[in-house]
Every structure is written in structure tokens, then in C-alpha cells.
NUGUNU-51174 format. One record per residue (C-alpha): residue number from 0; chain; y, z, x; residue in one letter. Coordinates in steps of 0.2 Angstrom, whole numbers. Example, Ala and Ser with C-alpha at 12.3 -4.5 7.8 and 13.67 -1.06 7.14 Angstrom:
REM NUGUNU-51174
+-----+----+-------+-------+-------+----+
:   i : ch :     y :     z :     x : aa :
+-----+----+-------+-------+-------+----+
:   0 :  A :   -22 :    39 :    62 :  A :
:   1 :  A :    -5 :    36 :    68 :  S :
+-----+----+-------+-------+-------+----+
REM end
This chain:
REM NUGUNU-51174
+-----+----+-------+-------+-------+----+
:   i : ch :     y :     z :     x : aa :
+-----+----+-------+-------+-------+----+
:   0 :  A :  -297 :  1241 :  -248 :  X :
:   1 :  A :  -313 :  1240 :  -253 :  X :
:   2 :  A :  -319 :  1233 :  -270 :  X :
:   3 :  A :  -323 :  1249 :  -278 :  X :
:   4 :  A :  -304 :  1254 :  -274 :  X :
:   5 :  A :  -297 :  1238 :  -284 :  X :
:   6 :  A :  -291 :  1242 :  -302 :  X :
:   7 :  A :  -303 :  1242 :  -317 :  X :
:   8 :  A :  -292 :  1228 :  -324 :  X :
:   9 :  A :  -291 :  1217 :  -310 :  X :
:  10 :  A :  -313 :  1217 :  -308 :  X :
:  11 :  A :  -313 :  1214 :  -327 :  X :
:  12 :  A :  -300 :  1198 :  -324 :  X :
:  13 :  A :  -309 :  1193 :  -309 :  X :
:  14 :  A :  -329 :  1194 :  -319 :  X :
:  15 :  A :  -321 :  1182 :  -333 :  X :
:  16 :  A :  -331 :  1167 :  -333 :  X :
:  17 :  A :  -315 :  1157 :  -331 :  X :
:  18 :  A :  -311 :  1164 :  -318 :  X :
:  19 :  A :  -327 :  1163 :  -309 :  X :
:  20 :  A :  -328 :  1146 :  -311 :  X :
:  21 :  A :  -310 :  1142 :  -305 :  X :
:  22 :  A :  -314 :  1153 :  -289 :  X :
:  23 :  A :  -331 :  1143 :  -287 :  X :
:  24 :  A :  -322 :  1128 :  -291 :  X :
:  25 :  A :  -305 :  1131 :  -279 :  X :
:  26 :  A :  -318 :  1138 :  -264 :  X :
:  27 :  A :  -328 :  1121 :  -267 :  X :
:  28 :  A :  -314 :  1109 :  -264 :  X :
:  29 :  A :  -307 :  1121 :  -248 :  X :
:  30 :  A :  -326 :  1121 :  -242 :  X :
:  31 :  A :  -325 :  1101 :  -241 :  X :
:  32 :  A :  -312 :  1097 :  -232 :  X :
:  33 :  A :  -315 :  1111 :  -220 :  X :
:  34 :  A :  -334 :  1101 :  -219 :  X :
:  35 :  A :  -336 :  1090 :  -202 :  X :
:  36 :  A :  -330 :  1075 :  -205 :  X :
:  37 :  A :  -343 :  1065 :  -217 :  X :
:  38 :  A :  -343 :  1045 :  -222 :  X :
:  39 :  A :  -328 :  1040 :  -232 :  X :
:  40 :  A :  -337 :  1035 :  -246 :  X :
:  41 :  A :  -346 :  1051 :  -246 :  X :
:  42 :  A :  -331 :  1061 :  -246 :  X :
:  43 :  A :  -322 :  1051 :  -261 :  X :
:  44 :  A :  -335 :  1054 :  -270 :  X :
:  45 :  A :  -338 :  1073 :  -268 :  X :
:  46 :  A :  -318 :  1074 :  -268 :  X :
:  47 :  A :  -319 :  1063 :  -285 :  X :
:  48 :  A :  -330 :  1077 :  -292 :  X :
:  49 :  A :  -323 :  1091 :  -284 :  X :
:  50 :  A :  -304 :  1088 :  -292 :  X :
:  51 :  A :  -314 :  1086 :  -309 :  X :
:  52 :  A :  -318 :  1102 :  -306 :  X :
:  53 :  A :  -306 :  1110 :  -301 :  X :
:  54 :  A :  -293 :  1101 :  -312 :  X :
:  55 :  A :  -305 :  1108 :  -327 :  X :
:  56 :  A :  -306 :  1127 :  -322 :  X :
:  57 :  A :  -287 :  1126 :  -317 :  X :
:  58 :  A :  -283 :  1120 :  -336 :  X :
:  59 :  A :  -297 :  1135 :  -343 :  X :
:  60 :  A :  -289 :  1147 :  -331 :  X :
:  61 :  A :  -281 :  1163 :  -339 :  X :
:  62 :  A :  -264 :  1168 :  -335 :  X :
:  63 :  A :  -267 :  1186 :  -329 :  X :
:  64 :  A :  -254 :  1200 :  -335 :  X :
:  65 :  A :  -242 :  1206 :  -320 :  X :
:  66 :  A :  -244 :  1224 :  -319 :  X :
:  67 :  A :  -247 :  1227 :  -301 :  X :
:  68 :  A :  -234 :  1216 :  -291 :  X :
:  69 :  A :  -218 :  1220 :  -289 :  X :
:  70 :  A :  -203 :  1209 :  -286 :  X :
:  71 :  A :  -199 :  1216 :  -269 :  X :
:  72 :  A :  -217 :  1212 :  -262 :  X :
:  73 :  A :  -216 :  1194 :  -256 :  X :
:  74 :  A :  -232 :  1189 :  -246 :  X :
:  75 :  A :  -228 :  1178 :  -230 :  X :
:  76 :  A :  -240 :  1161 :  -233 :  X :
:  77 :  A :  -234 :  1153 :  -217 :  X :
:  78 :  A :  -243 :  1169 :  -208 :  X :
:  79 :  A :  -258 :  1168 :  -220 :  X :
:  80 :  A :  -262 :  1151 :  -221 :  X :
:  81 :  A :  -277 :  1145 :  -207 :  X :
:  82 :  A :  -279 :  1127 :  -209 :  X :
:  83 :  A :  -296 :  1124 :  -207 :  X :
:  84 :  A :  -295 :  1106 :  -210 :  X :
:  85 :  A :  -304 :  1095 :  -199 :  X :
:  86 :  A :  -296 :  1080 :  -201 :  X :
:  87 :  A :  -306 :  1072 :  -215 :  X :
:  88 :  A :  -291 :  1067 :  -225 :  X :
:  89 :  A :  -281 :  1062 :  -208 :  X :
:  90 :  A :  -294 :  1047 :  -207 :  X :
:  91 :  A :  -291 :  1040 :  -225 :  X :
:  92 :  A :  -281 :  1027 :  -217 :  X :
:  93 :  A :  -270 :  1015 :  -228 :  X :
:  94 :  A :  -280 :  1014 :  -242 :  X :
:  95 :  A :  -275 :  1031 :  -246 :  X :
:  96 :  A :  -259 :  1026 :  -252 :  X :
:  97 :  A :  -254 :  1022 :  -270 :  X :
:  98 :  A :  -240 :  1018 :  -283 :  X :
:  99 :  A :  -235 :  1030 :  -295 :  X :
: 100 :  A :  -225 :  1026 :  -310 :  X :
: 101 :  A :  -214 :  1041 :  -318 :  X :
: 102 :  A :  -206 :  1032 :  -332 :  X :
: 103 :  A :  -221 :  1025 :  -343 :  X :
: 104 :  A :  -207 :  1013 :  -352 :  X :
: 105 :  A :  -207 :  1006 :  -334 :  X :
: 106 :  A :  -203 :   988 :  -329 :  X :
: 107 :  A :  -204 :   983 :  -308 :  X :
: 108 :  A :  -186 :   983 :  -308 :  X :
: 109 :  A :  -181 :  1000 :  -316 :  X :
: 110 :  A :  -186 :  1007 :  -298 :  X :
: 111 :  A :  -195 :  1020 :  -306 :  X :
: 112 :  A :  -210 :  1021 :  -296 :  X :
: 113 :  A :  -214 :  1028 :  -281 :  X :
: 114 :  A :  -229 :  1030 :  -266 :  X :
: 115 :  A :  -242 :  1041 :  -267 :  X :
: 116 :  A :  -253 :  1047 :  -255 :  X :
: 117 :  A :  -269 :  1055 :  -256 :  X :
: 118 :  A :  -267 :  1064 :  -239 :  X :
: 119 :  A :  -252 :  1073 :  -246 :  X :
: 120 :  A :  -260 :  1077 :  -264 :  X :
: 121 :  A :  -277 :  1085 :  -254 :  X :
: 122 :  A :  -266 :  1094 :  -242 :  X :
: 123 :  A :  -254 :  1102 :  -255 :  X :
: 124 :  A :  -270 :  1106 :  -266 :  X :
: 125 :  A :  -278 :  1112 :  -249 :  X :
: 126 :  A :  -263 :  1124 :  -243 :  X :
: 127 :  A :  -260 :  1133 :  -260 :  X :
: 128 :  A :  -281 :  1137 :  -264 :  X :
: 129 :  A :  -283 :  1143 :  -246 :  X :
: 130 :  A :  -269 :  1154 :  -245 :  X :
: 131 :  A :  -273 :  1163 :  -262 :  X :
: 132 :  A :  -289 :  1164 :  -258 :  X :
: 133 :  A :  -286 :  1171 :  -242 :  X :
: 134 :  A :  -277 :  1186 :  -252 :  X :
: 135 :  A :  -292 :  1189 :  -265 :  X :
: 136 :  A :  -307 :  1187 :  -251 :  X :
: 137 :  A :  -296 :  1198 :  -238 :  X :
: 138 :  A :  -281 :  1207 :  -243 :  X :
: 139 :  A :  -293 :  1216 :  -259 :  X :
: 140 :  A :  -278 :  1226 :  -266 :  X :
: 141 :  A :  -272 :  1226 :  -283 :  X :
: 142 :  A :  -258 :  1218 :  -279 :  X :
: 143 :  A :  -261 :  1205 :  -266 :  X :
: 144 :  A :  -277 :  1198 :  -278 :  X :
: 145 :  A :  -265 :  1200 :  -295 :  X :
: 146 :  A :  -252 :  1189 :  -285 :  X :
: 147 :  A :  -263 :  1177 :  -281 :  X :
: 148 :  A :  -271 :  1175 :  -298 :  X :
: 149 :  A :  -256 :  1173 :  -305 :  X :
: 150 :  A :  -249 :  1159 :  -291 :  X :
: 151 :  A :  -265 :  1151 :  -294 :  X :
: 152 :  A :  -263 :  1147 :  -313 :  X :
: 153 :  A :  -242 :  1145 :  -309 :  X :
: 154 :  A :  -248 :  1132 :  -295 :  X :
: 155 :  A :  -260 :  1123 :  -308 :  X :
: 156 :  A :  -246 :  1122 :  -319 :  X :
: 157 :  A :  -230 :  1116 :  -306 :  X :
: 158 :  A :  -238 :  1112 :  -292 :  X :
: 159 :  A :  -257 :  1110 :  -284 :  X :
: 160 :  A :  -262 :  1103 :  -303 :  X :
: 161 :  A :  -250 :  1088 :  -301 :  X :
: 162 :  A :  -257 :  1084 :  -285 :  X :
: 163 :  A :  -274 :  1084 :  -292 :  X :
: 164 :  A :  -271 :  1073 :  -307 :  X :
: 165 :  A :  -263 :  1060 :  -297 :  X :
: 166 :  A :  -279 :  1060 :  -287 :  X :
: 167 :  A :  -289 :  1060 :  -301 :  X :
: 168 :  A :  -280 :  1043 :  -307 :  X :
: 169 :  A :  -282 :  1037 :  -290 :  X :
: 170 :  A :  -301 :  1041 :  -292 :  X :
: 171 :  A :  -301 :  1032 :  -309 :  X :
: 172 :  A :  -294 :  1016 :  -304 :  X :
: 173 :  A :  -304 :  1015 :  -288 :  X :
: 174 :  A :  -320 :  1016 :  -297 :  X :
: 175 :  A :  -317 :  1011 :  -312 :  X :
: 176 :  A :  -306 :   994 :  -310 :  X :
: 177 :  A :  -319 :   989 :  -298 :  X :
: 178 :  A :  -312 :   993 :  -282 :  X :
: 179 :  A :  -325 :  1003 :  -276 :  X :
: 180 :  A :  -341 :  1006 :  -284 :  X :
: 181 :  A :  -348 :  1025 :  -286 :  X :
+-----+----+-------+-------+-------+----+
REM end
């Protein structure tokens, strides 16, 4: 379906400058890792500014109205999803690990914290852009792009956006508590 076919609601969603910038923002982060592999210091810090991004548009990101997808349409991700990935996130090595607290009342013995790992977060984030993407760049109906708007800002909000933030915080303490300088 072309994009003079697509509903006038779904181009007015799709020209709002929140949603512009989450699409420039989500095609940025996939465009990275998809890059050949580049220098590890490189690639945290375009990854570092990348999730800022991202994490930012997400939040600013509209929820969009359901008024084209139905409850019986349920588009297959396994079958959409290309990984493109060339392995960027693979070399990280065991730096990439990290400790994450749940419990901010926490003490060492509560057994309230658990690992991390930076791979996971950027592959998670990774999966869920790509596919919806996939669905807005290719599918082009009024239903496949709705849908994936809408899983978009759900994912923000119970999935990819968790990831991000604990990168983010992984991010922080590298740079910032002198573990790494930017």
C-alpha cells in the first residue's frame, strides 16, 4: 500500500513532531548497532547519546488512538524481525555486566539485587524498534503502522524503556564516577 492509500489520521499522527523525532531517534539507535563494528569507546559513547535520545522521544511520544487494528490481527515478529546486528554488542565483554538494585531500601543481604547486562538491554531495545519499524517502513497499511505506533509507546512504557534506563544508569556511572572518561 502506498502512502497516499494510508488514512488521513494515521499521516497526521505519523507528521507530529513527536513522532518524527521518536522515528529519527528509534531508526538511529537500530542504524548503530547494525554499523560495522567500531572501537568500543566509540560505540559507548554514540550508544550513551543514542539511548538519551531515544529514552527522551519515547517519554514525549503520544499514545496513538486504536481505530484501525483489530483484536484478531496479531502480526507474527518472529517472521518480521531481520537481525541486522553485526555483533557490536556481542564484543562488550565482561565489562558489560552490572548490578542492579530493585529495592531502594536495600542492604547486601536483602538479596534484592540482581545482574544486569548491557548486551541483553541493547538487544531487547534493538528487537522491539526493528520490528515495528519494519511494519511502518514496509507493511504501509493503516493497520500494520497503527499497530506499531501503538507497541512502540506500550514498549516505552513496559518494556524496551526499562532496558534503556538501565543503560542509561550504566552510562552514568561509567562516566561520571570515573570509570571511564567521555
Amino acid at each position: 500500500m502506498t502512502s497516499n492509500q494510508i488514512s488521513t489520521d494515521i499521516k497526521e499522527f505519523l507528521t507530529k513532531a513527536s513522532t518524527e523525532t521518536f522515528l529519527f531517534a528509534a531508526r538511529q539507535f537500530v542504524e548503530l548497532l547494525e554499523i560495522t563494528p567500531i572501537d568500543k569507546k566509540e560505540f559507548f559513547t554514540k550508544a550513551h547519546s543514542a539511548l538519551l535520545d531515544l529514552y527522551s522521544a519515547g517519554y514525549k511520544l503520544e499514545q496513538i488512538e486504536l481505530k484501525f487494528s483489530s483484536n484478531g490481527k496479531d502480526f507474527d515478529r518472529d517472521a518480521i524481525f531481520e537481525n541486522k546486528n553485526t555483533g557490536q554488542i556481542s564484543k562488550l565483554g565482561a565489562e558489560a555486566f552490572y548490578w542492579e538494585v530493585f529495592e531502594p531500601t536495600y542492604s547486601e543481604n536483602d538479596g534484592k539485587s540482581t545482574q544486569g547486562w548491557l548486551v541483553d538491554d541493547f538487544s531487547d531495545i534493538y528487537r522491539d524498534l526493528k520490528i515495528e519499524l519494519f511494519k511502518i517502513d514496509n507493511l504501509r497499511t493503516d493497520e500494520a503502522i497503527e499497530d506499531a505506533l501503538w507497541q512502540l509507546k506500550w514498549g516505552f512504557a513496559h518494556h524496551w524503556g526499562q532496558h534503556c534506563i538501565n543503560a542509561l544508569r550504566y552510562f552514568h556511572y561509567l562516566y561520571y564516577e570515573g570509570k571511564q572518561t567521555i
